[in-house]
C-alpha positions as CSV (number, residue, x, y, z in Angstrom):
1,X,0.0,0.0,0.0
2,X,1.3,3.3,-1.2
3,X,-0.1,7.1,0.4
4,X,1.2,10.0,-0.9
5,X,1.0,13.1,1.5
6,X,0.9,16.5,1.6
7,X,2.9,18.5,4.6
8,X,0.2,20.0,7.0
9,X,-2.7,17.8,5.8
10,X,-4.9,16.5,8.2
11,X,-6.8,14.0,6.1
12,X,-3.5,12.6,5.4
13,X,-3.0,12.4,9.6
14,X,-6.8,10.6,9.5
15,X,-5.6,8.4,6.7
16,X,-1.8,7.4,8.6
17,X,-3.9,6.5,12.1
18,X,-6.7,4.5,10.2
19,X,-4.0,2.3,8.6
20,X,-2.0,2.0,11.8
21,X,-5.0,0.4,13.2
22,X,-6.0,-1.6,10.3
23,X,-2.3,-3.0,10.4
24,X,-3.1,-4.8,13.6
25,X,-5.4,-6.8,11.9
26,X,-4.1,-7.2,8.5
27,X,-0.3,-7.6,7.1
28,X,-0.3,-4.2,5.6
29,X,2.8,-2.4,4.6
30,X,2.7,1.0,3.9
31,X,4.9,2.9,1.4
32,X,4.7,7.0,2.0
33,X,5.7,9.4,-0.4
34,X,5.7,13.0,-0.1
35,X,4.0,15.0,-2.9
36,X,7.0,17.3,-2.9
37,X,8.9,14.5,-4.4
38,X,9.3,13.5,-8.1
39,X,7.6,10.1,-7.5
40,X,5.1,11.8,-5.3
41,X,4.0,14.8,-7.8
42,X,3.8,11.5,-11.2
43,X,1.7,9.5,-9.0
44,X,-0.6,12.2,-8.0
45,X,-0.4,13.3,-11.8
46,X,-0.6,9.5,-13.2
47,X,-4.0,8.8,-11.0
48,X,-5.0,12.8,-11.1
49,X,-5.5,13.2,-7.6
50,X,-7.3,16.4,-6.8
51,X,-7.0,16.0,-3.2
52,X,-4.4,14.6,-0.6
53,X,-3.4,11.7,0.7
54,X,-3.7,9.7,-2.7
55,X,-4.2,5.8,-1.7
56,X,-3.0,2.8,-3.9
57,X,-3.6,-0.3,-3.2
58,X,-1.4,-3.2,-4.8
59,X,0.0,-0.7,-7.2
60,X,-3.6,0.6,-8.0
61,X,-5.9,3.6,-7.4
62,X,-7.6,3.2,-4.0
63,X,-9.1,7.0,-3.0
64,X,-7.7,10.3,-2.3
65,X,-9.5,12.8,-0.1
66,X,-10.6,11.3,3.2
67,X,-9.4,7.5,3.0
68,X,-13.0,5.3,2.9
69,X,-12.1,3.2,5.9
70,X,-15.0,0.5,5.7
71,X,-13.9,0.3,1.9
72,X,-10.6,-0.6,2.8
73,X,-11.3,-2.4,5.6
74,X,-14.2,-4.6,3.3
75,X,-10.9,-4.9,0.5
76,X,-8.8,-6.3,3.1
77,X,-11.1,-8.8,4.6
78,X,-11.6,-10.0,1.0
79,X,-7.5,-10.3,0.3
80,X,-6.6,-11.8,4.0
81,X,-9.9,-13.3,5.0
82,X,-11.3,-12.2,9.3
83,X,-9.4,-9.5,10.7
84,X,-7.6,-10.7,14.0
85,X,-8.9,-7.9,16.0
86,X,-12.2,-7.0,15.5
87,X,-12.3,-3.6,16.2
88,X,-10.7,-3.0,12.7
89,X,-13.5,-3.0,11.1
């Protein structure tokens, strides 16, 4: 999982806490690039991102904006089966 971030952005703070939590239920690993970089300013071009954080999944386009935690949360039950802690979801 890939989340490209803007400095000062607090849907970008909402998006880094829901991950950490889904991580304790799922194997996720989390890639974060800053827009200010050249790989963080082609992603948010390549997927046209009007909003930070921009979310991939698997190398894909997830969400940018406020990060759809139920949608991720339903994803990841679908990839890795019952979370381990059900307060995940």
């Amino acid at each position: 999982m890939t989340i490209v971030v803007a400095p000062a952005c607090h849907l970008c703070a909402h998006a880094h806490e829901a991950l950490a939590e889904l991580a304790a239920s799922y194997p996720l690993v989390v890639a974060t690039v800053d827009i200010r970089t050249a790989m963080g300013m082609f992603l948010v071009q390549k997927y046209r991102a009007s909003m930070s954080p921009l979310v991939l999944l698997d190398g894909e386009f997830f969400s940018h904006g406020r990060l759809p935690r139920q949608k991720l949360a339903k994803r990841l039950q679908q990839r890795f089966g019952k979370p381990t802690d059900t307060k995940a979801v």
